[in-house]
mmCIF file as Biopython writes it, N, C-alpha, C and O atoms, coordinates in Angstrom:
data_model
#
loop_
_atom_site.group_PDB
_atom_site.id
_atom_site.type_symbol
_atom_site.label_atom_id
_atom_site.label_alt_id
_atom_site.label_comp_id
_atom_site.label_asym_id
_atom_site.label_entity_id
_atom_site.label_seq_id
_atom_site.pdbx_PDB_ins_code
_atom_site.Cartn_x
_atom_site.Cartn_y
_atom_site.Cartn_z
_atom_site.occupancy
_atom_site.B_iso_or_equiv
_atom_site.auth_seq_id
_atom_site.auth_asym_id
_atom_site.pdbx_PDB_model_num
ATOM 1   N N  . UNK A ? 1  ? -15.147 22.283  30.175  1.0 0.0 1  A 1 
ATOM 2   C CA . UNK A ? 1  ? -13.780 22.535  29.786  1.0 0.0 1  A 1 
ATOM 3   C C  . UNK A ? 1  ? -13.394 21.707  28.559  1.0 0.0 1  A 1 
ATOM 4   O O  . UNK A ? 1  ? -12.678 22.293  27.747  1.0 0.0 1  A 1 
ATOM 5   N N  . UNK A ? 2  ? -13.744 20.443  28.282  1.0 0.0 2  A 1 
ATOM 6   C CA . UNK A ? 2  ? -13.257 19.443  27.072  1.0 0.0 2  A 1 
ATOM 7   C C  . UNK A ? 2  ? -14.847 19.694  26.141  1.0 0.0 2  A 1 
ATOM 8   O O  . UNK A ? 2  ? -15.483 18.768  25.638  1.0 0.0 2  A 1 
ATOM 9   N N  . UNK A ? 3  ? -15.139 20.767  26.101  1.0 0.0 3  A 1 
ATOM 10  C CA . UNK A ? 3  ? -16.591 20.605  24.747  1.0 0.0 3  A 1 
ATOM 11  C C  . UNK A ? 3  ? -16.511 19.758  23.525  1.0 0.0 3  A 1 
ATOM 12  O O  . UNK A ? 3  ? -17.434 19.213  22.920  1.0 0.0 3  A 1 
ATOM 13  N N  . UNK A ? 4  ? -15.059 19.750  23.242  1.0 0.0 4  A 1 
ATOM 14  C CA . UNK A ? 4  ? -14.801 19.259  22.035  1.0 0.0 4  A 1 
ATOM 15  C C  . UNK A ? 4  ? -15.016 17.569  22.170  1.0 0.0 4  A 1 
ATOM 16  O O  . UNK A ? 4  ? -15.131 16.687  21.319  1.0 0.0 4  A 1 
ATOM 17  N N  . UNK A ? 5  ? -15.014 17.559  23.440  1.0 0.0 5  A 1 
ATOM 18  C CA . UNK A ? 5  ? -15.135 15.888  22.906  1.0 0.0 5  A 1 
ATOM 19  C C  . UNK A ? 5  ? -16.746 15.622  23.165  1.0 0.0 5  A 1 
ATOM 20  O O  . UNK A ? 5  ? -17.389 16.178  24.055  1.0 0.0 5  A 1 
ATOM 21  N N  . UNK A ? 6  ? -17.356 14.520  22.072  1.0 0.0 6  A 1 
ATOM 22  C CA . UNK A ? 6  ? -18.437 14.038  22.180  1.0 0.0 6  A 1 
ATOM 23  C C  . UNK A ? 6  ? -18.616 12.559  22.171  1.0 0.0 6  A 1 
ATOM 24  O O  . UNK A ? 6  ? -18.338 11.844  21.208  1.0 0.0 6  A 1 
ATOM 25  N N  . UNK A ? 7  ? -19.132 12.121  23.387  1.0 0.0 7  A 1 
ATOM 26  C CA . UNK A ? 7  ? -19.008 10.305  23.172  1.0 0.0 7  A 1 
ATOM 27  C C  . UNK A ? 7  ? -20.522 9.749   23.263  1.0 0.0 7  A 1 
ATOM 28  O O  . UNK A ? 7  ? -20.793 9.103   24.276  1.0 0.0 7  A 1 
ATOM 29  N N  . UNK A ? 8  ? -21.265 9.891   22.550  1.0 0.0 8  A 1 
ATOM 30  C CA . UNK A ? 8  ? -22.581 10.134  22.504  1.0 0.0 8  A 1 
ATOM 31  C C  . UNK A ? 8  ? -23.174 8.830   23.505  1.0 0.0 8  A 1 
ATOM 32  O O  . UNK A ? 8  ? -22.439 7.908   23.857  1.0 0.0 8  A 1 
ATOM 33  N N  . UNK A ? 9  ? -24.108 8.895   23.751  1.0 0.0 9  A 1 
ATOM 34  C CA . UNK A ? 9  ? -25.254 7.910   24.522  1.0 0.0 9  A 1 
ATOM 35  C C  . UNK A ? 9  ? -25.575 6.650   23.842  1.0 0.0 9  A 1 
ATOM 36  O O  . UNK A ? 9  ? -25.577 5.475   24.209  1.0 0.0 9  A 1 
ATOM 37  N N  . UNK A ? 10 ? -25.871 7.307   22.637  1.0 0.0 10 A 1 
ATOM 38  C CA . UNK A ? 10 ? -26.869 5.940   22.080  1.0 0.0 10 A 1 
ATOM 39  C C  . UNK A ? 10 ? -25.630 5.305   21.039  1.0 0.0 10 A 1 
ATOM 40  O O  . UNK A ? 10 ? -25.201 6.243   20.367  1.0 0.0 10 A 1 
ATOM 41  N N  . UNK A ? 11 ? -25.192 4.503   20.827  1.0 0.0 11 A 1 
ATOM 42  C CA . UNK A ? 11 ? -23.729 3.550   20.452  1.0 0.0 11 A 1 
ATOM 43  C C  . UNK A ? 11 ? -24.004 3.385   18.912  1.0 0.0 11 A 1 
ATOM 44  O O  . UNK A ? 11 ? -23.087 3.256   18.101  1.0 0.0 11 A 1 
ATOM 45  N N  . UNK A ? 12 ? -25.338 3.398   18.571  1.0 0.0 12 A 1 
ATOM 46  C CA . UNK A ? 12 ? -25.655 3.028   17.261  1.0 0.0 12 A 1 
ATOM 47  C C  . UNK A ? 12 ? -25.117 4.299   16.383  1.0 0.0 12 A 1 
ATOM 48  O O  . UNK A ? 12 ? -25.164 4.292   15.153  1.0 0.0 12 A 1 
ATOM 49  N N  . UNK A ? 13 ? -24.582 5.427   17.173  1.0 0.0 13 A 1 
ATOM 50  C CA . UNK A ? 13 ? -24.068 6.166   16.201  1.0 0.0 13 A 1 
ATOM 51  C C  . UNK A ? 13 ? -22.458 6.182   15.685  1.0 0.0 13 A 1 
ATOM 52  O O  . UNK A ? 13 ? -21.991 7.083   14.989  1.0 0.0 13 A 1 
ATOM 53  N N  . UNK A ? 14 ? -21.790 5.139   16.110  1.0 0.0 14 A 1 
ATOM 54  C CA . UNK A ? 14 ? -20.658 4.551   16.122  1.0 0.0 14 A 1 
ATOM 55  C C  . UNK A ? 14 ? -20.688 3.835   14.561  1.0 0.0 14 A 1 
ATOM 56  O O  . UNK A ? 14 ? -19.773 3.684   13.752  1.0 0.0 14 A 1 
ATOM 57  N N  . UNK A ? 15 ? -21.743 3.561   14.509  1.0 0.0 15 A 1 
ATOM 58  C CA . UNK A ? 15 ? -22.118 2.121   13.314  1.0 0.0 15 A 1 
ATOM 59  C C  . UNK A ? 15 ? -20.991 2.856   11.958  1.0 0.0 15 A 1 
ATOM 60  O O  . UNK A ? 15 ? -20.010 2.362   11.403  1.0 0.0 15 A 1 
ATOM 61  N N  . UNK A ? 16 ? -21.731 4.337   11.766  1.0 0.0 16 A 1 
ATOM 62  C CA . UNK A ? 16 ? -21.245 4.822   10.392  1.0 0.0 16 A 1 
ATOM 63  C C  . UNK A ? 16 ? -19.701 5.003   10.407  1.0 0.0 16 A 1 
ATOM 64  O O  . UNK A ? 16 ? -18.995 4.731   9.437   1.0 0.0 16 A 1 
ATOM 65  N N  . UNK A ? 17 ? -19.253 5.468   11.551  1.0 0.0 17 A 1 
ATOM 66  C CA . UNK A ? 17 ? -17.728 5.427   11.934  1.0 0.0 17 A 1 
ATOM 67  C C  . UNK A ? 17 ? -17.338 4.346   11.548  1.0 0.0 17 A 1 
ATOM 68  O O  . UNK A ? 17 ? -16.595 4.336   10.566  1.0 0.0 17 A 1 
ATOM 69  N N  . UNK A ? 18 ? -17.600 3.459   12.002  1.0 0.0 18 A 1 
ATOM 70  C CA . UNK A ? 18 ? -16.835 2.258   12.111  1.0 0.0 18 A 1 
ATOM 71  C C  . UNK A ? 18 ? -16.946 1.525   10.204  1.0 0.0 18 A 1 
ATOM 72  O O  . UNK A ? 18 ? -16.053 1.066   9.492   1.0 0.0 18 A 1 
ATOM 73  N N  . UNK A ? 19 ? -18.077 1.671   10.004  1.0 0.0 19 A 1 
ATOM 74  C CA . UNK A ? 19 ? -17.891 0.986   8.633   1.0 0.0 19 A 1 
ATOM 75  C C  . UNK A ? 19 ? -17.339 2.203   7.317   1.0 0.0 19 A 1 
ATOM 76  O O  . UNK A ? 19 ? -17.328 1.818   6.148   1.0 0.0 19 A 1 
ATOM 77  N N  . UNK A ? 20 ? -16.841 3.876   7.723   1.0 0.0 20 A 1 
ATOM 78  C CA . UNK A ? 20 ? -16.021 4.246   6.960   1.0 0.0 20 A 1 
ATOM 79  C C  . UNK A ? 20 ? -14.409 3.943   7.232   1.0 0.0 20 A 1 
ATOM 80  O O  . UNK A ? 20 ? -13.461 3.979   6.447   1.0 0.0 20 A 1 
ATOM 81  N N  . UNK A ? 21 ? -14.492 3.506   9.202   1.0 0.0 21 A 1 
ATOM 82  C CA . UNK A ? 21 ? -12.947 3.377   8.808   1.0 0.0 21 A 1 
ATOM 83  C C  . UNK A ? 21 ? -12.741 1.591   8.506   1.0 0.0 21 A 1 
ATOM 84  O O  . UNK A ? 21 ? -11.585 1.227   8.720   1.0 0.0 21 A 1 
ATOM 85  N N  . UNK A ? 22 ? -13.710 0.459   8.043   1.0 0.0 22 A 1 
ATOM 86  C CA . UNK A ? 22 ? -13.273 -0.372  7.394   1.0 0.0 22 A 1 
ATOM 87  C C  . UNK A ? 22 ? -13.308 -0.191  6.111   1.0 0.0 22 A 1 
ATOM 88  O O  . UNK A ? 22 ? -12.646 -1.044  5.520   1.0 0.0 22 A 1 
ATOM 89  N N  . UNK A ? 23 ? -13.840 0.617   5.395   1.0 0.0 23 A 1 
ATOM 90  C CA . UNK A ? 23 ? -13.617 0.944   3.926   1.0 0.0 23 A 1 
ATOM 91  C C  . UNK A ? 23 ? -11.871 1.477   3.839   1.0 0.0 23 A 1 
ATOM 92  O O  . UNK A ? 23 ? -10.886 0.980   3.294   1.0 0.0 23 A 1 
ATOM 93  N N  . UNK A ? 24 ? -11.980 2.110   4.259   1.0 0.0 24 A 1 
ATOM 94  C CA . UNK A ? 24 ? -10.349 2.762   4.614   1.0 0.0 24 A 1 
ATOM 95  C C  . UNK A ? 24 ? -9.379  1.659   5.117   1.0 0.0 24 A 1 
ATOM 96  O O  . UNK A ? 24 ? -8.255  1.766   4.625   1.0 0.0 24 A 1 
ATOM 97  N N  . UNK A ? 25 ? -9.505  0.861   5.781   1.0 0.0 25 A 1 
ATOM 98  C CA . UNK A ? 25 ? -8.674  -0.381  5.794   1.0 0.0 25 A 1 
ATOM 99  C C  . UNK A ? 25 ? -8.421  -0.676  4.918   1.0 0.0 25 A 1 
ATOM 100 O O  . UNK A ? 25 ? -7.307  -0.546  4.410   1.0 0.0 25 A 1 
ATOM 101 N N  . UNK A ? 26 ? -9.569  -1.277  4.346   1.0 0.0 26 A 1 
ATOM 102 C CA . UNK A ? 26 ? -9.367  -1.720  3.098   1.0 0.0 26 A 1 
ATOM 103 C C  . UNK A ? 26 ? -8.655  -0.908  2.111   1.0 0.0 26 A 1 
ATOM 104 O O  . UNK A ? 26 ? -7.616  -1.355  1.626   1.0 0.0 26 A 1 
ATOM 105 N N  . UNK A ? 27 ? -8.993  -0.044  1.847   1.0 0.0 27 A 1 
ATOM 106 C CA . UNK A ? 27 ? -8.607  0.728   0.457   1.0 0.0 27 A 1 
ATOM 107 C C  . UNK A ? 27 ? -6.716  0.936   0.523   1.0 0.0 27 A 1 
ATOM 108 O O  . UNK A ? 27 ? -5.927  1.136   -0.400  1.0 0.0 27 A 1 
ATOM 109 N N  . UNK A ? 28 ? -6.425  0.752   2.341   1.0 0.0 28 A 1 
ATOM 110 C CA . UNK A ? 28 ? -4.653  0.946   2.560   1.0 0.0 28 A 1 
ATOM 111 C C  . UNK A ? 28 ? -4.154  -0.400  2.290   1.0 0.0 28 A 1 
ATOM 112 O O  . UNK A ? 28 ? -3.076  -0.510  1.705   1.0 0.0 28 A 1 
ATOM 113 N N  . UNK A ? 29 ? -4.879  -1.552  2.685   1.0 0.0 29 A 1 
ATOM 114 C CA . UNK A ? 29 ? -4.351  -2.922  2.633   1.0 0.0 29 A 1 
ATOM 115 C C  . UNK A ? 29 ? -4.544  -2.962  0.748   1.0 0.0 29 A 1 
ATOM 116 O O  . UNK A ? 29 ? -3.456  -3.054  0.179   1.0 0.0 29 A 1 
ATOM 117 N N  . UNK A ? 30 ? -5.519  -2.915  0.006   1.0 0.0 30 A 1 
ATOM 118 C CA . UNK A ? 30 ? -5.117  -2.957  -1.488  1.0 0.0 30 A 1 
ATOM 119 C C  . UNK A ? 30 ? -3.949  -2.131  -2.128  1.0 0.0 30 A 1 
ATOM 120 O O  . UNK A ? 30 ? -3.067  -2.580  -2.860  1.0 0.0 30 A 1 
ATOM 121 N N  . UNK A ? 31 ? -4.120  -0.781  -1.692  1.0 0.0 31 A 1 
ATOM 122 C CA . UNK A ? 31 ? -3.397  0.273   -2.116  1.0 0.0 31 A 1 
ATOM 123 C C  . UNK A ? 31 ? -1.538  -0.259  -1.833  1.0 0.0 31 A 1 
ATOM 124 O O  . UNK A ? 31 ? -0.730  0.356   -2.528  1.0 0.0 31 A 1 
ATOM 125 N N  . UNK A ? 32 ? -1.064  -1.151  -1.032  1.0 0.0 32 A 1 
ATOM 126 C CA . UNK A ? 32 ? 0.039   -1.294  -0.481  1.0 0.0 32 A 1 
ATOM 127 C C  . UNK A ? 32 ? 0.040   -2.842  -0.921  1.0 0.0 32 A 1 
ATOM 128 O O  . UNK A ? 32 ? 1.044   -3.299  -0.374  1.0 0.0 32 A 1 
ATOM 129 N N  . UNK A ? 33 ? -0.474  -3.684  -1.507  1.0 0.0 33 A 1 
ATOM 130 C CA . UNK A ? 33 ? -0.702  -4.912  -1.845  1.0 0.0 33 A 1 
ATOM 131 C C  . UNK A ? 33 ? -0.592  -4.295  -3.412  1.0 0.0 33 A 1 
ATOM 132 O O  . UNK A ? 33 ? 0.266   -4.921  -4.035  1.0 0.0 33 A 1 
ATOM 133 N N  . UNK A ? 34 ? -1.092  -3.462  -4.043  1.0 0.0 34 A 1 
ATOM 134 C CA . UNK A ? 34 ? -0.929  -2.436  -5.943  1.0 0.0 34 A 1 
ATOM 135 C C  . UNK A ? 34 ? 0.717   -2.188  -5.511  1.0 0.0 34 A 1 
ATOM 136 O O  . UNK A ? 34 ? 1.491   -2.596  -6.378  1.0 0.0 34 A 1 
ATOM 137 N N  . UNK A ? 35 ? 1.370   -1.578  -4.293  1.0 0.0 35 A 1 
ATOM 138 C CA . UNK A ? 35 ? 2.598   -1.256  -4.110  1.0 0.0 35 A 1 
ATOM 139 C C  . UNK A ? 35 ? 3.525   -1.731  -4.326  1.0 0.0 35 A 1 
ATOM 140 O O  . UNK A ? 35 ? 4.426   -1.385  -5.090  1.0 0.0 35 A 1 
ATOM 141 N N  . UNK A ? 36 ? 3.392   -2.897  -3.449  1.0 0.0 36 A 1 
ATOM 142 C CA . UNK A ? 36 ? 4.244   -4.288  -3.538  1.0 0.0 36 A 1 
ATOM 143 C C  . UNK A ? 36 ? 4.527   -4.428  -4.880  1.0 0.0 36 A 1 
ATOM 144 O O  . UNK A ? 36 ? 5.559   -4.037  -5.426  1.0 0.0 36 A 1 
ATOM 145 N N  . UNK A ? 37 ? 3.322   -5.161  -5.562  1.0 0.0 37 A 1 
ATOM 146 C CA . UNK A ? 37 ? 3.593   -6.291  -6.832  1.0 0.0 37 A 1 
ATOM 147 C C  . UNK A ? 37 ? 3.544   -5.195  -7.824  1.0 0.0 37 A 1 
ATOM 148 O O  . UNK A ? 37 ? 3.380   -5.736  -8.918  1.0 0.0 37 A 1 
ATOM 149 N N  . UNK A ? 38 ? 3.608   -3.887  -7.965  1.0 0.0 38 A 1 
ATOM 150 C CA . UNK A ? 38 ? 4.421   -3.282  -8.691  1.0 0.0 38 A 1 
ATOM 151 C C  . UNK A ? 38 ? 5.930   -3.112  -8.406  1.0 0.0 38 A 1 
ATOM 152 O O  . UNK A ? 38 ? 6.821   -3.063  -9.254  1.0 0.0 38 A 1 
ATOM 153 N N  . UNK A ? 39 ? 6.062   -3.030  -7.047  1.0 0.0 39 A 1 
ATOM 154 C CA . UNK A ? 39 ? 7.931   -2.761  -7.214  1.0 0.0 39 A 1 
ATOM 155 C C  . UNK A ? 39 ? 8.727   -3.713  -7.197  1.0 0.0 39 A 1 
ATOM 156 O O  . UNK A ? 39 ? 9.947   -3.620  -7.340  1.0 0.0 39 A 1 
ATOM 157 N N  . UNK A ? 40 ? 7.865   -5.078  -6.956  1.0 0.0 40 A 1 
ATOM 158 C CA . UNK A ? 40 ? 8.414   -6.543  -7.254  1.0 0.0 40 A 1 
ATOM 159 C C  . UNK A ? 40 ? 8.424   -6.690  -8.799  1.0 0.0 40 A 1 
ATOM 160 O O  . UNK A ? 40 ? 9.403   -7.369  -9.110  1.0 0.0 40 A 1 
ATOM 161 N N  . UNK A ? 41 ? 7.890   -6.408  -9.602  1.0 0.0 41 A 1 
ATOM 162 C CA . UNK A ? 41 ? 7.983   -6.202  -11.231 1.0 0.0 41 A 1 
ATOM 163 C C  . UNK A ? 41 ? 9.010   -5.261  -11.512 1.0 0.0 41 A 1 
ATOM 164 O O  . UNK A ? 41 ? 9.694   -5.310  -12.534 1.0 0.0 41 A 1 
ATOM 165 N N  . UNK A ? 42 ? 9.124   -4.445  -10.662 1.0 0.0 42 A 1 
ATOM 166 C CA . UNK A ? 42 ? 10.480  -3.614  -11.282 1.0 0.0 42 A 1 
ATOM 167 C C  . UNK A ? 42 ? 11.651  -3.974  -10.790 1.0 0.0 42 A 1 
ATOM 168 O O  . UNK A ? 42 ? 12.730  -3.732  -11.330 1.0 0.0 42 A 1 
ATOM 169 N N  . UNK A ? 43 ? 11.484  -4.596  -9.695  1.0 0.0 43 A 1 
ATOM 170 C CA . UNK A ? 43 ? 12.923  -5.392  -8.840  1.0 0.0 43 A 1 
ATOM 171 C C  . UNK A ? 43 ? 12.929  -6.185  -10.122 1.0 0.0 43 A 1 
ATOM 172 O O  . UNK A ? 43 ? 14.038  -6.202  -10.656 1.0 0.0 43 A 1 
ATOM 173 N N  . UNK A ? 44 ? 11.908  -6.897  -10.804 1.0 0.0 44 A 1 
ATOM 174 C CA . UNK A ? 44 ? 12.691  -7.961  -11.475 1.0 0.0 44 A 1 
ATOM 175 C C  . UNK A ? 44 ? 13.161  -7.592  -12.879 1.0 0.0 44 A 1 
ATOM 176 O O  . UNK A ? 44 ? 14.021  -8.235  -13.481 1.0 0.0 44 A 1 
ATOM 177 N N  . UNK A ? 45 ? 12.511  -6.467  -13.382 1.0 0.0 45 A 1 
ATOM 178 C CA . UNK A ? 45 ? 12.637  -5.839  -14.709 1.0 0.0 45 A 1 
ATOM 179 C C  . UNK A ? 45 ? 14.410  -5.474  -14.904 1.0 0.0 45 A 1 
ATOM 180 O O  . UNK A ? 45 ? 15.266  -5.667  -15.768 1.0 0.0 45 A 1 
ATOM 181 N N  . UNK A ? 46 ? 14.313  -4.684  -13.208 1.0 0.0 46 A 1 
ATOM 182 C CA . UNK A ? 46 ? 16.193  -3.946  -13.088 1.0 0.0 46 A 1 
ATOM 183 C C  . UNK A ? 46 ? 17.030  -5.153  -13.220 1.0 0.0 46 A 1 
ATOM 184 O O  . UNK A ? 46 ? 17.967  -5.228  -14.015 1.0 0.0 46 A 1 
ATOM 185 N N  . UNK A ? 47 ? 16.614  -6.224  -12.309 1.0 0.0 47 A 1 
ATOM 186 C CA . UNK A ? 47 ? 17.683  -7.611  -12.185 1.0 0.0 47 A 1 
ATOM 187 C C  . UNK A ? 47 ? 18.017  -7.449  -13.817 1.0 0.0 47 A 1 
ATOM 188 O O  . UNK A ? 47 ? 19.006  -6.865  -14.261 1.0 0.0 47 A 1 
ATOM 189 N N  . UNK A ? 48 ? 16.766  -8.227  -14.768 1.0 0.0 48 A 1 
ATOM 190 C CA . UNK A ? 48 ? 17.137  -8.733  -16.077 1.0 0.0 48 A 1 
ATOM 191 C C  . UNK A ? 48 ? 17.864  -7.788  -16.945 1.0 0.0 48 A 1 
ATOM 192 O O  . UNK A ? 48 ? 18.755  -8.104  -17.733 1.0 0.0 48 A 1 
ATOM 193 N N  . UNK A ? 49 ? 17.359  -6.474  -16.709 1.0 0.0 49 A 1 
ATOM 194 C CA . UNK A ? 49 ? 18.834  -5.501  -17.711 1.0 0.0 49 A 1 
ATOM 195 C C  . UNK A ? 49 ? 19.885  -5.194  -16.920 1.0 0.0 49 A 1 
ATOM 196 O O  . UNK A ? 49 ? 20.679  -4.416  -17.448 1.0 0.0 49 A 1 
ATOM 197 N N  . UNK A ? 50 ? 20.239  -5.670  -15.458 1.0 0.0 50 A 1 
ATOM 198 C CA . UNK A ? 50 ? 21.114  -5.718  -15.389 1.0 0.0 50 A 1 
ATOM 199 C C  . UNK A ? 50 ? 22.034  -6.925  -15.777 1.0 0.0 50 A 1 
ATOM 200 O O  . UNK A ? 50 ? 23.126  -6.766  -16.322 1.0 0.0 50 A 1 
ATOM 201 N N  . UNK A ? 51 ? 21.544  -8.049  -15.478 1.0 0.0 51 A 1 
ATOM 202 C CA . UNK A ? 51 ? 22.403  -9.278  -16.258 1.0 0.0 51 A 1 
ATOM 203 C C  . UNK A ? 51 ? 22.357  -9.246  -17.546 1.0 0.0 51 A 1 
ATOM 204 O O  . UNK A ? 51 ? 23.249  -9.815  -18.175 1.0 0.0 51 A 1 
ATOM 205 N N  . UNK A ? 52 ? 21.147  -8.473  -18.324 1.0 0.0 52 A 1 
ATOM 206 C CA . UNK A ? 52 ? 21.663  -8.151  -19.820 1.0 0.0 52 A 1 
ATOM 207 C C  . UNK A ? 52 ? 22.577  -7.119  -20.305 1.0 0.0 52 A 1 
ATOM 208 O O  . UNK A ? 52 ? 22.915  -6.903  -21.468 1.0 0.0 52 A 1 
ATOM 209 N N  . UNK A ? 53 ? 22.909  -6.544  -19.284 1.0 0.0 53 A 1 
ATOM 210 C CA . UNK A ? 53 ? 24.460  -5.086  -19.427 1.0 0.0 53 A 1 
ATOM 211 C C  . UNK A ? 53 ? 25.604  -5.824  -19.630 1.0 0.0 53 A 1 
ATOM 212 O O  . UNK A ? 53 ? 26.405  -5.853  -20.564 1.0 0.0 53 A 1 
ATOM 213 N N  . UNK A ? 54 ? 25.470  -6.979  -17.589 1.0 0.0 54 A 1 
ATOM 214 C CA . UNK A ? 54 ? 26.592  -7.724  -17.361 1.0 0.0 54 A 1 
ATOM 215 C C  . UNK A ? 54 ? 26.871  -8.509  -18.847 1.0 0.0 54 A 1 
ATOM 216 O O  . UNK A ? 54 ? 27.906  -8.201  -19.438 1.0 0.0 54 A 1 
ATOM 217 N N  . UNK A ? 55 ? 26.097  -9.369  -19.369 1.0 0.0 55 A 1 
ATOM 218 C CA . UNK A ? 55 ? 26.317  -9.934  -20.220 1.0 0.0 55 A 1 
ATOM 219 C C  . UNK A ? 55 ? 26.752  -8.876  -21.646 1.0 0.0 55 A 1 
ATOM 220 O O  . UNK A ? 55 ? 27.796  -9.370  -22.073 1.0 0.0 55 A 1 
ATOM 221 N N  . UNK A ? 56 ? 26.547  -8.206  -22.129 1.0 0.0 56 A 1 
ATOM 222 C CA . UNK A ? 56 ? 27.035  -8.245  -23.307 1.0 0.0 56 A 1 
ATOM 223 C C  . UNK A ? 56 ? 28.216  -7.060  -23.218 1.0 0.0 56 A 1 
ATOM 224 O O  . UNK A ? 56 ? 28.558  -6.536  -24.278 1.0 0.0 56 A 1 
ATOM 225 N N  . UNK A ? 57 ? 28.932  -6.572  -21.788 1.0 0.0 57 A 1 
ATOM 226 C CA . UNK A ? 57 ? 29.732  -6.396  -21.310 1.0 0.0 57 A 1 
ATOM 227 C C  . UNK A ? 57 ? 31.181  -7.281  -21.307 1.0 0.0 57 A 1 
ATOM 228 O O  . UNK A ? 57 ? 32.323  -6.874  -21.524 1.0 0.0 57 A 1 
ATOM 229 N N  . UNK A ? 58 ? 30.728  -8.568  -20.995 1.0 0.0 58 A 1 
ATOM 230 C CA . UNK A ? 58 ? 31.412  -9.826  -21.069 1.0 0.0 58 A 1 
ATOM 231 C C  . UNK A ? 58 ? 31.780  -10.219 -22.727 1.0 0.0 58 A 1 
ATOM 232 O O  . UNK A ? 58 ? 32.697  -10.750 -23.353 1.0 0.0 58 A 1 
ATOM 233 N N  . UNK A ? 59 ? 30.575  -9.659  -22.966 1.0 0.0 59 A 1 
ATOM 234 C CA . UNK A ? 59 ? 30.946  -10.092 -24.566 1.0 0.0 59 A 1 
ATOM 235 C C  . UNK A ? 59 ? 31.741  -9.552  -25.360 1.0 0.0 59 A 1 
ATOM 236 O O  . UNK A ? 59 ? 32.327  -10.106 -26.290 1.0 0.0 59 A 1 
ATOM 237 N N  . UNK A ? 60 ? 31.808  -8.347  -25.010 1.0 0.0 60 A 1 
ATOM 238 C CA . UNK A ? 60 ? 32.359  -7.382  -25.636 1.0 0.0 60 A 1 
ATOM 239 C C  . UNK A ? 60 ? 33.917  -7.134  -25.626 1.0 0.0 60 A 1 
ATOM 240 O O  . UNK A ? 60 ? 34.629  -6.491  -26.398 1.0 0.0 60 A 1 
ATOM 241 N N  . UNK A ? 61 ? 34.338  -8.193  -23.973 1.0 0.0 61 A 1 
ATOM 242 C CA . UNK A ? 61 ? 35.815  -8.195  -23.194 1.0 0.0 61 A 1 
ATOM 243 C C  . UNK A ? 61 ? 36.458  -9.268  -23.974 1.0 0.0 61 A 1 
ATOM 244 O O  . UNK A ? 61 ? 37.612  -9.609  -23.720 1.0 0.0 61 A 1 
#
């Protein structure tokens, strides 16, 4: 009735599984670590033209 599942005998066939889904760990933990410290560069890019608006806003008053 469950054909679809296969949990094989011999364990050593686990090996290749297991070391594509640590490649894949990996590649989400970099990929989201590239995420971050790009939108932390743009958090800080927006801050500085925004205090450079505020400011020559002020200047202008």
């Amino acid at each position: 009735m469950m054909e679809f599942l296969y949990f094989p005998e011999d364990k050593s066939e686990y090996i290749p599984a297991v070391i594509v889904l640590i490649i894949f760990m990996i590649g989400a933990v970099l990929a989201l670590y590239f995420f971050i410290k790009v939108s932390r560069k743009e958090a800080k890019r927006t801050e500085e033209q925004y205090r450079q608006q505020l400011k020559t806003k002020n200047d202008n008053e």
